[in-house]
C-alpha positions in Angstrom: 0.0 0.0 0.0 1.1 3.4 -0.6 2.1 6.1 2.4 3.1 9.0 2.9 5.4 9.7 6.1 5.1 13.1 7.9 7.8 14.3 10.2 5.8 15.8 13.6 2.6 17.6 13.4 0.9 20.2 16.1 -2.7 19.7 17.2 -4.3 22.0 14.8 -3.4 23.6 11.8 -1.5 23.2 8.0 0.2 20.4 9.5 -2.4 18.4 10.9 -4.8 19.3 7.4 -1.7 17.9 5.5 -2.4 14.7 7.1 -5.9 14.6 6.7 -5.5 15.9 3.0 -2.9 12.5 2.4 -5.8 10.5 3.8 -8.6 11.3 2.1 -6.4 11.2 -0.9 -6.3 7.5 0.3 -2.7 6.9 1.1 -1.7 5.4 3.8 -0.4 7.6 6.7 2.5 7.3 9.0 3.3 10.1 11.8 7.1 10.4 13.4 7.2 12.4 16.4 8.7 13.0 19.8 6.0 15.0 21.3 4.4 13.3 24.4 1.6 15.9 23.8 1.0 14.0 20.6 1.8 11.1 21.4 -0.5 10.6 24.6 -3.1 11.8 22.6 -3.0 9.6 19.4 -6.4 8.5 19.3 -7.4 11.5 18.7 -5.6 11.9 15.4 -7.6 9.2 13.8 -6.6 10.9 10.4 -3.1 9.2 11.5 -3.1 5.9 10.5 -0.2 4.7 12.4 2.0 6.7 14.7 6.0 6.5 15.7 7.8 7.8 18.7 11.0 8.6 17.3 14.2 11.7 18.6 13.5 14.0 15.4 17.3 15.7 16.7 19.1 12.4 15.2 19.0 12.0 11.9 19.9 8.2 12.0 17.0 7.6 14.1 14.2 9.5 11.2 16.3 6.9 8.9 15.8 4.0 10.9 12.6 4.7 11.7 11.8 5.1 7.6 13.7 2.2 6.8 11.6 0.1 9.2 8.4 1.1 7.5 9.3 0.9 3.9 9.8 -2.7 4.9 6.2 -3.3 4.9 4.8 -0.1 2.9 5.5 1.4 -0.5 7.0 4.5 1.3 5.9 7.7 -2.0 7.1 10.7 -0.2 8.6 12.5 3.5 7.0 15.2 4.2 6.6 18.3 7.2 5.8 21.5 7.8 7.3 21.8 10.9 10.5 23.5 11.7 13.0 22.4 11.9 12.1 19.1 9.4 11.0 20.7 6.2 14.4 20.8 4.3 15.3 17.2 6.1 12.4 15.6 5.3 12.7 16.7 1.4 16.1 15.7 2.0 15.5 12.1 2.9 12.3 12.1 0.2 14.4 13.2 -2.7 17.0 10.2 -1.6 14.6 7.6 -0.7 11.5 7.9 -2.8 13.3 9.6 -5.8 11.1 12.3 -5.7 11.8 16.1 -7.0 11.5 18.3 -4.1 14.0 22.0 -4.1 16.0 21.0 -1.1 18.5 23.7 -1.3 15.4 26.5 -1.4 13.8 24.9 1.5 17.0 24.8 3.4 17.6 28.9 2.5 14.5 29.4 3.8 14.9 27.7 7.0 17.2 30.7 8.3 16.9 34.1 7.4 20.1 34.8 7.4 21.0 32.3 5.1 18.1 34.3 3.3 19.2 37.6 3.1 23.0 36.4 2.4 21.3 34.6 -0.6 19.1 38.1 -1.7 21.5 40.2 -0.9 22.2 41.8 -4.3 19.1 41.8 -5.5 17.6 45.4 -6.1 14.1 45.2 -3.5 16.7 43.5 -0.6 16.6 46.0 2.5 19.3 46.8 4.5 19.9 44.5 7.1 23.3 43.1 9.3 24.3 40.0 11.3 25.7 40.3 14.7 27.7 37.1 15.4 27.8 35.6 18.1 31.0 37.0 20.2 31.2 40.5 18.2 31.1 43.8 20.5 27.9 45.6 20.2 29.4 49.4 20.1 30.8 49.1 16.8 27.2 47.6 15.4 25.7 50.6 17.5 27.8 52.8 15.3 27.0 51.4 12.2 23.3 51.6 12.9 23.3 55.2 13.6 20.6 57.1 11.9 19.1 54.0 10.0 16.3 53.6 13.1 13.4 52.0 13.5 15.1 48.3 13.3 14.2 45.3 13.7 16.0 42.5 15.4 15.6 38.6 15.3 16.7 35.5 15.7 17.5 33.8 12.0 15.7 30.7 12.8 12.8 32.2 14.8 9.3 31.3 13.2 5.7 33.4 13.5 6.0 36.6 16.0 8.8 34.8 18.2 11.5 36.4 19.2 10.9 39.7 16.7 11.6 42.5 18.1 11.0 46.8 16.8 14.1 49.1 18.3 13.6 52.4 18.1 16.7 53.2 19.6 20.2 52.5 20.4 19.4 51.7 24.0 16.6 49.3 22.6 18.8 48.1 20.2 21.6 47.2 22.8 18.6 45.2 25.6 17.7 43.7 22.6 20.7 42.0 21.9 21.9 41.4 25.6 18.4 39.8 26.1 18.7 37.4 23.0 22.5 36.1 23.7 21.3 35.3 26.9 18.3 33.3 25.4 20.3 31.5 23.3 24.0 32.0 23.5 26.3 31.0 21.0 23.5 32.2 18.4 23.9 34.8 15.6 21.2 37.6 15.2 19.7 39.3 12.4 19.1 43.0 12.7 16.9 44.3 9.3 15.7 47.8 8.3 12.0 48.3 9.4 9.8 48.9 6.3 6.6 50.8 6.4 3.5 49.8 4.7 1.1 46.3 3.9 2.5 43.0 4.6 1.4 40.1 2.5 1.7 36.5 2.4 2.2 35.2 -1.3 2.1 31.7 -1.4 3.2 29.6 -4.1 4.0 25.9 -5.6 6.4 25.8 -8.6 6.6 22.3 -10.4 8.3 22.3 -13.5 9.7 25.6 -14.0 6.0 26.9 -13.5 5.3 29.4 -10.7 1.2 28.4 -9.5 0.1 31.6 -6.5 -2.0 29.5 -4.8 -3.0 32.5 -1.6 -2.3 36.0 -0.5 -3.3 36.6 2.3 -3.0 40.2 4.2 -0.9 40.8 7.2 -1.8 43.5 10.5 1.4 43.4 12.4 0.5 44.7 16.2 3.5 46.1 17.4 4.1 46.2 21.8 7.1 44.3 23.1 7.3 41.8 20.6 5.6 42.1 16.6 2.5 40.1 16.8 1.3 38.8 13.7 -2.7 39.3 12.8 -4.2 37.7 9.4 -7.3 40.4 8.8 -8.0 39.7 5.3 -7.5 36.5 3.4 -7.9 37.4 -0.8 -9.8 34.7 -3.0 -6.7 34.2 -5.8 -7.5 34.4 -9.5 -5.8 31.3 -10.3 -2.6 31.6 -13.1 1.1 30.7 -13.5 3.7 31.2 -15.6 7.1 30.5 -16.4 10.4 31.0 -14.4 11.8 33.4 -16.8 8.6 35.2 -18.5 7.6 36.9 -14.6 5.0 39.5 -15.2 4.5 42.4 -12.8 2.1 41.7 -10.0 0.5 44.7 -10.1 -0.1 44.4 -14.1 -2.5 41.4 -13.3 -6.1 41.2 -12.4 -4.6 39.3 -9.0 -7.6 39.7 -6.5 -11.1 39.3 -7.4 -12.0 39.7 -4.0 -11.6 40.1 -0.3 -12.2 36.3 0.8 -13.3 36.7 4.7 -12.1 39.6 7.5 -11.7 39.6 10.9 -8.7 37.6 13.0 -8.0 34.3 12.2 -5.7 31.7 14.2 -2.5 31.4 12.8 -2.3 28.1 12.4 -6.1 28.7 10.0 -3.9 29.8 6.7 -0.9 28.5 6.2 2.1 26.4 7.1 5.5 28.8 7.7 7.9 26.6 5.0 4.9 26.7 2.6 4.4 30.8 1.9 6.5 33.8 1.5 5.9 36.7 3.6 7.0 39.9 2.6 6.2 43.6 2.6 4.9 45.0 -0.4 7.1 48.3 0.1 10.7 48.2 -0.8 14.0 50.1 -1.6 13.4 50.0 -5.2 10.6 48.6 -7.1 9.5 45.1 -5.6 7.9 42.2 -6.9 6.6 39.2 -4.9 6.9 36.7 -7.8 10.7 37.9 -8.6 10.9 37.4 -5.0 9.9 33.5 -5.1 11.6 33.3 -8.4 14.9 33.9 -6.9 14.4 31.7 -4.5 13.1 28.9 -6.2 16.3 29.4 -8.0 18.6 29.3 -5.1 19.3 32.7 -5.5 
C-alpha cells in the first residue's frame, strides 16, 4: 500500500490538514514524532493511520525509523511542515522515494540569514546586518546610527517569536543582551524596518511553472514583541507562468475579491515553509513573484 510519512505535526493547523488531505487522498499515513503531547493523545488523530515515537534531533533515528516502515509499505514521499524538518524531510524524500523536491530552497528558507545572504544583491533587498555571536555591540551601534526603526531577530525564529522593533540604540543594545542570553552561541539578524502592507504570497512551482496559490493580508500589532494578525484573506484568481517570463504583479487582475475579515488563528492559513511573507514596500521597485523566483532558483 502506498504512504506517505510526515515528520511531527501540532494539534491543529496546516500540519495536521496535510495529514488529513494524504488520507482522504487515500494513502496510507504514517506520523514520526517525539512530542508526548502528541503522542499521549493519538487516538485523537484518527486521520493518522499509524504513529511512531522517534528523537527527530538524530538523523539516524528518522532513517531507521523510515527504513523500518518501507519494509512493509510502498513509502511515495517525506514530508513536514514543521520547523526544523522541512528541508530534512525533502532531503531524505528526494534520496529515498526519488522524488523532486528543491532541497536547497527549502534549506535557505529555513534561516533568514541564510536568506538575506542569498538576496543580498538583488535590487528590493533591504538593508539588514548579522551580529555574530561574540562580536562587540558598540561598533554595530555605530554602524546603525541614523538608519532607526530596526528590527531585530533571531535567523531561525518562526511566526511573531523572538521579533523585536528598536527604536533606539538603548533598545537596540537590551535587545541583543536579552537574545545572547536566550540563546547564546547564536547569531542575530538586525533588518531595516519597512513601512507599509504585509502580505503572504504563497506559491507551488513544479516544472519551472510558478502556481500563486494564496495572498493573504498581514496587521502586524507592534508592543514588546511584533504580533502577527491575518485580517483579510484574498480569493486568488488562479494563473502561473514561467520562471523566466515573470509578469509584474500589479499588471494582473490578481484579487477578485476580499475572501473573509476579521482575525484568524494562525495556524487557519498557512504552514510557515509553505508561503512567502513579505512587505509589499521596498527600496526599489518590488515584486513578490521575482521574489519566489529567486528563491526557487537558489538565489
Amino acid at each position: 500500500m502506498k504512504a506517505i510519512i510526515f515528520l511531527d505535526t501540532n494539534q491543529s493547523g496546516s500540519s495536521r490538514e496535510g495529514i488529513k488531505a494524504a488520507k482522504e487522498m487515500g494513502f496510507f499515513t504514517h506520523l514520526l514524532t517525539n512530542r508526548a503531547s502528541i503522542l499521549e493523545k493519538n487516538k485523537e488523530f484518527t486521520e493518522v493511520d499509524e504513529m511512531h515515537a522517534v528523537n527527530l534531533k538524530q538523523k539516524e533515528s528518522i532513517e531507521e525509523a523510515i527504513m523500518n516502515i518501507r519494509s512493509t509499505y510502498q513509502v511515495v514521499g517525506i514530508i513536514s511542515f514543521i520547523d526544523p524538518y522541512v528541508h530534512i524531510a525533502a532531503e531524505l524524500s528526494n534520496h529515498l522515494c526519488h522524488t523532486n523536491l528543491s532541497v536547497e530552497s527549502i534549506k535557505i528558507m529555513e534561516n533568514k540569514a541564510r536568506m538575506r545572504a542569498c538576496l543580498k544583491e538583488k535590487k528590493y533587498s533591504p538593508y539588514y546586518l548579522i551580529v555574530q555571536e561574540n562580536e562587540s555591540i558598540h561598533p554595530v551601534t555605530c554602524l546603525l546610527k541614523g538608519r532607526y526603526p530596526l528590527v531585530v531577530k533571531m535567523p531561525n525564529s518562526a511566526g511573531s517569536k523572538d521579533v523585536f522593533f528598536i527604536e533606539n540604540e538603548y533598545e537596540l543594545r537590551n535587545r541583543i543582551k536579552y537574545l545572547r542570553k536566550r540563546y547564546p552561541g547564536e547569531e542575530i539578524l538586525i533588518e531595516e524596518y519597512l513601512e507599509g502592507p504585509q502580505f503572504i504570497v504563497e506559491a507551488i512551482v513544479f516544472e519551472g511553472t510558478i502556481h500563486i496559490a494564496a495572498v493573504v493580508e498581514q496587521e502586524i500589532t507592534r508592543r514588546k514583541r511584533f504580533i502577527v494578525t491575518v485580517t483579510q484573506s484574498w480569493e486568488v484568481i488562479p494563473f502561473s507562468f514561467q520562471s523566466g517570463s515573470i509578469p509584474s504583479i500589479r499588471s494582473l487582475s490578481f484579487f477578485r475579491h476580499k475572501k473573509r475579515s476579521g482575525p484568524l488563528r494562525r495556524n487557519e492559513y498557512s504552514s510557515e515553509k509553505a508561503s512567502i511573507s513579505h512587505s509589499l514596500k521596498r527600496p526599489e521597485p518590488y515584486d513578490p513573484l521575482l521574489f519566489i523566483n529567486d528563491l526557487w532558483k537558489g538565489c
